[in-house]
C-alpha positions, 0 to 999 in steps of 0.5 A, spaced: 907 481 616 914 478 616 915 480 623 909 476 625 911 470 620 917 469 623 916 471 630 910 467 630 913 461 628 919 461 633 914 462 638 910 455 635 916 451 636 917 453 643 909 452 645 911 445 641 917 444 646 912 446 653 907 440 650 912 434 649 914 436 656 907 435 659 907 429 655 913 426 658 911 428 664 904 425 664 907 418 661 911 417 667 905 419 671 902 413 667 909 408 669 909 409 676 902 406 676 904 399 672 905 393 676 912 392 675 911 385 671 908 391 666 913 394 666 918 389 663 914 389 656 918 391 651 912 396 648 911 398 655 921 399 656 920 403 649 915 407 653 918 408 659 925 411 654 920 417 650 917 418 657 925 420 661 924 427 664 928 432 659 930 439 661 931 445 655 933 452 657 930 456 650 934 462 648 930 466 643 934 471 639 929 474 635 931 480 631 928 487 633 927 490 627 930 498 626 925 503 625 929 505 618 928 497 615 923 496 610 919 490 608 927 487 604 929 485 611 928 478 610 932 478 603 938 484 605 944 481 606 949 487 603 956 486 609 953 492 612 947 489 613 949 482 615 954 485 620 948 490 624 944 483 624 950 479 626 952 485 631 945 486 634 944 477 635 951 478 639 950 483 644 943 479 645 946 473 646 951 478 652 945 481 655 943 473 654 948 471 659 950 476 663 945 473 668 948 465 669 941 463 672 939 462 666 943 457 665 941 453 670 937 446 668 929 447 671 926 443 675 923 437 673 917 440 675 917 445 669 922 442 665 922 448 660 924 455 660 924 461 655 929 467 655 928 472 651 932 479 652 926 482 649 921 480 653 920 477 660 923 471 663 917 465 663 
């Protein structure tokens, strides 16, 4: 259950982030089409700002749950404890980085893009 929980969450604000994309791109979509004397409404200019194009390269780290860990995972944070999670956040932040194509900004076009050792690249 916490699993899904916290899982559930990150994914949420991610698909957050995918459609506030959509949104400024369709926002600038709807710019290019304004006369220009529209275009210079100050309403219209604070538009236009919310509408300049973004580029994100998400990096989830979400903890991958040992088989021997029970349901006080979310609330354990004995030194062994902390330091295996923390150990376990920075070899998937290595693995991360171990290709440096994802550090590359995406396109406008997609403008979001999720990387996730755990899961395959989207």
């Amino acid at each position: 259950q916490k699993d899904i929980q916290y899982s559930s969450r990150t994914r949420a604000i991610t698909t957050y982030m995918m459609q506030m994309q959509k949104m400024r791109q369709a926002l600038q979509r709807v710019m290019e089409k304004l006369p220009e004397e529209a275009k210079q409404d100050p309403e219209i200019k604070a538009i236009a700002d919310l509408a300049c194009p973004h580029a994100y390269n998400i990096v989830h780290l979400i903890y991958q749950t040992k088989a021997y860990e029970g349901h006080s995972k979310d609330y354990e944070f004995g030194l062994d404890a902390m330091r295996e999670h923390w150990q376990s956040g920075l070899d998937d932040i290595r693995r991360t980085l171990a290709d440096p194509r994802r550090l590359d900004r995406p396109s406008p076009e997609i403008g979001v893009v999720t990387h996730d050792v755990h899961r395959l690249d989207r």
